[in-house]
N, C-alpha and C positions, 0 to 999 in steps of 0.2 A: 207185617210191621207197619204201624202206622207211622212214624217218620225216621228212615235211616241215614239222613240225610242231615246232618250237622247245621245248627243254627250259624251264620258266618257273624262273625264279630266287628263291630261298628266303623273301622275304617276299612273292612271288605263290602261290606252291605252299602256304604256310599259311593264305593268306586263301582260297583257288579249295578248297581241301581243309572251311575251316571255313562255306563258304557251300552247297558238296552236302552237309554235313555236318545242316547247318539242316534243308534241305530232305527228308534220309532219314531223320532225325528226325520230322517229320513226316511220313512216308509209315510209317512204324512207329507212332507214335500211332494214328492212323487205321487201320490193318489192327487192331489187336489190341483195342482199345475195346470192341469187341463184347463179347469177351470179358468184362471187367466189368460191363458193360450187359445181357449174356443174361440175368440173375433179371427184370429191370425189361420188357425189351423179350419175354419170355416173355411176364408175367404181363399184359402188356400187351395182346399181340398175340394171345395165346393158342398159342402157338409147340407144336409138338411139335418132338421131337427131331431130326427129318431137315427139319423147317421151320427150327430153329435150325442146323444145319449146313450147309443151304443158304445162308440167310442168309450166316451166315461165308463159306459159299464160293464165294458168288456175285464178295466182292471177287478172289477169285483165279483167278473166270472171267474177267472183264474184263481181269486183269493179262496174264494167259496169252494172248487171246486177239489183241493186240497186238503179243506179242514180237519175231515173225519181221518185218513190218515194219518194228518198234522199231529192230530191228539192221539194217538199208539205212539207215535216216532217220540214225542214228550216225553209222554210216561217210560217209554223203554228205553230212549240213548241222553234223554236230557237235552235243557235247551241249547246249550253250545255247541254239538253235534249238528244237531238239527238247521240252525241258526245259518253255520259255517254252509254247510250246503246250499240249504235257499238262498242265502244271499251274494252266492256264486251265480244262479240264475239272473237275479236283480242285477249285479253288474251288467250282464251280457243285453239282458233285455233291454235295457237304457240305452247302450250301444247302440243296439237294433232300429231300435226309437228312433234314433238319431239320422240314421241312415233309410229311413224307412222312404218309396217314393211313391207308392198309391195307397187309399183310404185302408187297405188289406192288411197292408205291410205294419199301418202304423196298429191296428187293431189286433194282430196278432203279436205286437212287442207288449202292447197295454196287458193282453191279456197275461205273458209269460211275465211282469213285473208283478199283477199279483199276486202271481206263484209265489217270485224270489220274496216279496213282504209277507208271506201270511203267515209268518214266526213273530214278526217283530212284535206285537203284542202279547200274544197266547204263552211266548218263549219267558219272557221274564214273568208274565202274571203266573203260570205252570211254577217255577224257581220258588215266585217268592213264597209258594204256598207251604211250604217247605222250608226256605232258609230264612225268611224273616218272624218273627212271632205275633201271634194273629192281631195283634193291635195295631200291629203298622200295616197291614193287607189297604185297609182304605186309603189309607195316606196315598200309598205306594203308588196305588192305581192312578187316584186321583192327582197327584202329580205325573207318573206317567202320562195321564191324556192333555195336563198343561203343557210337557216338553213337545209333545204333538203335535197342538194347538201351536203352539211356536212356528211346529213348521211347517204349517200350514197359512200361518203370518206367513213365514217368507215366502210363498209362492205366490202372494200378491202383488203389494207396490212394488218388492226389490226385484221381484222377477220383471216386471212392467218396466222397472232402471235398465234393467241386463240386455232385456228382450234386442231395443236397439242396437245394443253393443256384441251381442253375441250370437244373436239371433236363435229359432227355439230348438236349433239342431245343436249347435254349441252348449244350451243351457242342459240340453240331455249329456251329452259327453261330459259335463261337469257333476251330473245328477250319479253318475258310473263310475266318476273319481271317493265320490261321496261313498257311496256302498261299496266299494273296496277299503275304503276307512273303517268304514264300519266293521267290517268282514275282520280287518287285521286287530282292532280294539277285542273285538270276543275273542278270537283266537288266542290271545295275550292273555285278558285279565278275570273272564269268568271261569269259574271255578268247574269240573269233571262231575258228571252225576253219580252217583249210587244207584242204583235199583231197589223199590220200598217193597218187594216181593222176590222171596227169592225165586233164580231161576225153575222154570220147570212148574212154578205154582198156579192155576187157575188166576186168567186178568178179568177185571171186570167187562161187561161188554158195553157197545152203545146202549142196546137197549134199556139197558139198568137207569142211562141217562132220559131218554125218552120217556118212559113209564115215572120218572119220579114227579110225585106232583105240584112242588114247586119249579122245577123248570117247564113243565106244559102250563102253571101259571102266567113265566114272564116268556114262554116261547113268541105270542103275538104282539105284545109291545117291542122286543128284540126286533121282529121282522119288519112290524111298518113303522112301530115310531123312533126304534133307534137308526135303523134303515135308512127308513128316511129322510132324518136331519142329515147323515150324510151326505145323501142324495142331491138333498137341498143346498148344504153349504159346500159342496164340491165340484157341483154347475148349475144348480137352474135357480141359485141367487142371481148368479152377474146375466143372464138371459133375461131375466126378470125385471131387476134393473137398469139392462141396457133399452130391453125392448117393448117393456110395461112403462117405466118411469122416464125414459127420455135420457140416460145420463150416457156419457161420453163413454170408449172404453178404459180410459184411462180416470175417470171417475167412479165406475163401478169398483177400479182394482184397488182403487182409496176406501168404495164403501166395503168392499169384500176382507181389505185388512183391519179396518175397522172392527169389524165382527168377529174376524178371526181374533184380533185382541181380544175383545168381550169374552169369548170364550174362553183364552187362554189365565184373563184373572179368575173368572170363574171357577174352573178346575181348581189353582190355587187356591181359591179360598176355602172349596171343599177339601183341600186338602187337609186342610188348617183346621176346619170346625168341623172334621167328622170324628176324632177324637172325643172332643170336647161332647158335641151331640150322643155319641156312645157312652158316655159315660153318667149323663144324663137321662140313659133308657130309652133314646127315641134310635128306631132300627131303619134302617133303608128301605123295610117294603112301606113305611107307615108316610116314610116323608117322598116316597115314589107317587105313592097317593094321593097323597096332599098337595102337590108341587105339580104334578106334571099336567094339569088342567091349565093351568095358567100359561102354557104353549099355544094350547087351543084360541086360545083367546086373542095374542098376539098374530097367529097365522089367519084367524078371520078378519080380523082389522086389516090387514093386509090384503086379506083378496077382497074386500066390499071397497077399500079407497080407492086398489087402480091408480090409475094415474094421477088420480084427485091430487094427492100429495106426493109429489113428485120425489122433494125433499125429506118426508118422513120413509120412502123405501128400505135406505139401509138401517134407520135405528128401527123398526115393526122389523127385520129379519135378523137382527141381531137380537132384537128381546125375543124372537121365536127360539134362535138358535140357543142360548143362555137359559130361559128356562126350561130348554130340553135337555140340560144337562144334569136332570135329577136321574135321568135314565144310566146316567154313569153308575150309578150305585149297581146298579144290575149282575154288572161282571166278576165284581168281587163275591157277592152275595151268591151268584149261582155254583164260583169257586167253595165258598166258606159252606155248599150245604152238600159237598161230595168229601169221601175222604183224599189225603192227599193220591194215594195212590190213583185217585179216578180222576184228579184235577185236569187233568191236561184234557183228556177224554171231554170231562164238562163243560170248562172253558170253550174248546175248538168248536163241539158241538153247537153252542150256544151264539159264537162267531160266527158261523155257520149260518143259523140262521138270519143274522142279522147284515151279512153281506148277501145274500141271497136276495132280501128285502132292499137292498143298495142298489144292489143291479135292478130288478124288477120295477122299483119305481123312477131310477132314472130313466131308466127306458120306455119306462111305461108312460110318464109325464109327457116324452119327447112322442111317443104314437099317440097319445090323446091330443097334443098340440097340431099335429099333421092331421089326424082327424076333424078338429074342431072345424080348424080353417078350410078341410076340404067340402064340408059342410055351409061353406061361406062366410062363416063368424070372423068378426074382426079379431086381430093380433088381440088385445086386449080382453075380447070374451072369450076367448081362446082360453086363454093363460088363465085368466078368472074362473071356468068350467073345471080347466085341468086339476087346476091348484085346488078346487072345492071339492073334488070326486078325492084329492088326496087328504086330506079334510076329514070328509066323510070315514074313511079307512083307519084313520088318527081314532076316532071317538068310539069305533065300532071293538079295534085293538083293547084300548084304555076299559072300554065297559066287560071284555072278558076279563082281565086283569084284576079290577074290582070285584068279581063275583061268581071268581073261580077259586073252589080248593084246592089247599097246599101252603099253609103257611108255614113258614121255616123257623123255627124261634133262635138260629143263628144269628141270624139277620132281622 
């Protein structure tokens, strides 16, 4: 059966949209905090550079290491099952956080947090493949990754406000009140899955995913270039600009809100004119194309100024960050080219790869920085080398992308 699953009707579709909405909002808080937190949780911990990058990507070993999983548990019990469960974890792991008192403790909470999030995406994009009808699939996404984007704003300035007042043990105990919000909102107001196969019938398997050859098209831009704008906007911005450009830490977490706003209109506005561009015949892999060279271009302005421009740091990382949001399109697109019954499968899959690419090049950033400098290079050749080897990786991705078969004429 290709959809046994009831379209919901227009004052369910905005409440079931602004209740995963809550919940990927905080799954975006919590990934990117670190980020603001790395001056403190350094000086703390006494962090080297590939300790702080593990850290970060440790959340996105956890995430990753779930996915495949992730996407059977979709397809068979539905995202509100699924959801409830993991972010049962996430509560606890936030606790953990909070309480955590060596480098260990707090990297084994990181990692069980991205257990409890690695629904919050995959759960409603899985749903909507299903309960919204395909014209709104763009929108959907694409405003899903603005509420995000929100809440990855807030882990900027306002956490920078908090930080004093609550300090980052309290800000976790508050992060654990949040995902039991979260938790009780799904339990409430989304709606019981169907199964689009009945029992006992033949499921699709990963492989069906792997072998298709539009997803081994966008499989290598998923892993370094979606990857790694994460990577980039969830820590080794504010490292960048603390320790490239001279800026304070509490001027980094202006420049890191900054951008995270920039993002956040961005999203919106694709929200807004993917409709409009659909309708006009132009498809997500044509304007993936088109768009996401103009990343490249912002992140090498970035590593040849250095410190030149102190003051241009945050707006070159925010127009890197901004024009890598053509990569948004991706998710929907590799949803829109599987039947619904294999969506979740594709989706996680496809997640999959691109937190894999999270963690690999946060960490990887953070050993090439160790490296650089153990080699003698100054902070800044340092970061300049690293940053150009990720570069490098960026154009290598993009040229299989372009001239690889598998076009999808969904998308």
């Amino acid at each position: 059966m290709e959809n046994s699953s009831p379209r919901l009707n227009p004052r369910q579709a905005v409440i079931v949209f602004l209740v995963f909405a809550f919940a990927y909002f905080f799954s975006s808080l919590v990934r990117a905090v670190t980020a603001t937190l790395s001056p403190v949780l350094t000086a703390e911990f006494a962090l080297s550079a590939a300790d702080l990058g593990l850290l970060a990507g440790g959340y996105f070993f956890g995430f990753a290491a779930v996915q495949l999983p992730l996407g059977r548990w979709l397809d068979r019990l539905g995202p509100k099952k699924v959801m409830l469960g993991l972010l049962a974890v996430a509560t606890l792991s936030c606790l953990a956080f909070s309480w955590a008192s060596t480098f260990y403790g707090l990297l084994a909470a990181r990692v069980l947090t991205g257990v409890g999030v690695s629904a919050c995406l995959m759960a409603p994009l899985t749903g909507y493949r299903r309960w919204y009808p395909p014209s709104l699939l763009l929108r959907a996404n694409s405003w899903m990754l603005m509420l995000g984007s929100l809440g990855v704003v807030s882990s900027t300035l306002p956490v920078q406000w908090l930080l004093p007042v609550l300090g980052w043990r309290g800000l976790f105990l508050g992060l654990a009140l949040l995902a039991a919000l979260a938790w009780l909102l799904i339990a409430w107001q989304v709606p019981d899955w169907q199964r689009s196969t009945p029992a006992g019938a033949p499921a699709g398997s990963y492989a069906e995913v792997w072998r298709h050859p539009f997803f081994r098209k966008l499989a290598p831009i998923g892993f370094v270039n979606y990857g790694g704008l994460i990577a980039v906007q969830t820590l080794w911005a504010t490292p960048w600009m603390i320790r490239v450009a001279g800026y304070t830490p509490l001027q980094a977490a202006t420049g890191l809100f900054w951008i995270n706003v920039a993002m956040l209109l961005a999203f919106w506005l694709w929200g807004g004119i993917n409709p409009v561009l659909e309708r006009r015949g132009f498809k997500a892999e044509q304007l993936l194309a088109w768009g996401l060279p103009t990343s490249f271009v912002f992140l090498a302005l970035l590593i040849v100024s250095g410190d030149a421009w102190p003051s241009m740091a945050a707006v070159l990382l925010a127009l890197y960050c901004v024009s890598s949001t053509f990569l948004s399109l991706t998710l929907p697109a590799v949803g829109m080219a599987f039947a619904p019954a294999m969506a979740g499968r594709a989706l996680s899959a496809y997640n999959l790869l691109i937190f894999v690419g999270v963690f690999v090049v946060q960490w990887g950033i953070g050993l090439a920085l160790d490296g650089f400098k153990a080699l003698g290079l100054t902070e800044l050749l340092a970061f300049q080398f690293s940053m150009g080897i990720y570069l490098l990786a960026l154009l290598l991705a993009y040229g299989w992308f372009v001239s690889a078969k598998g076009h999808n004429p969904r998308v």
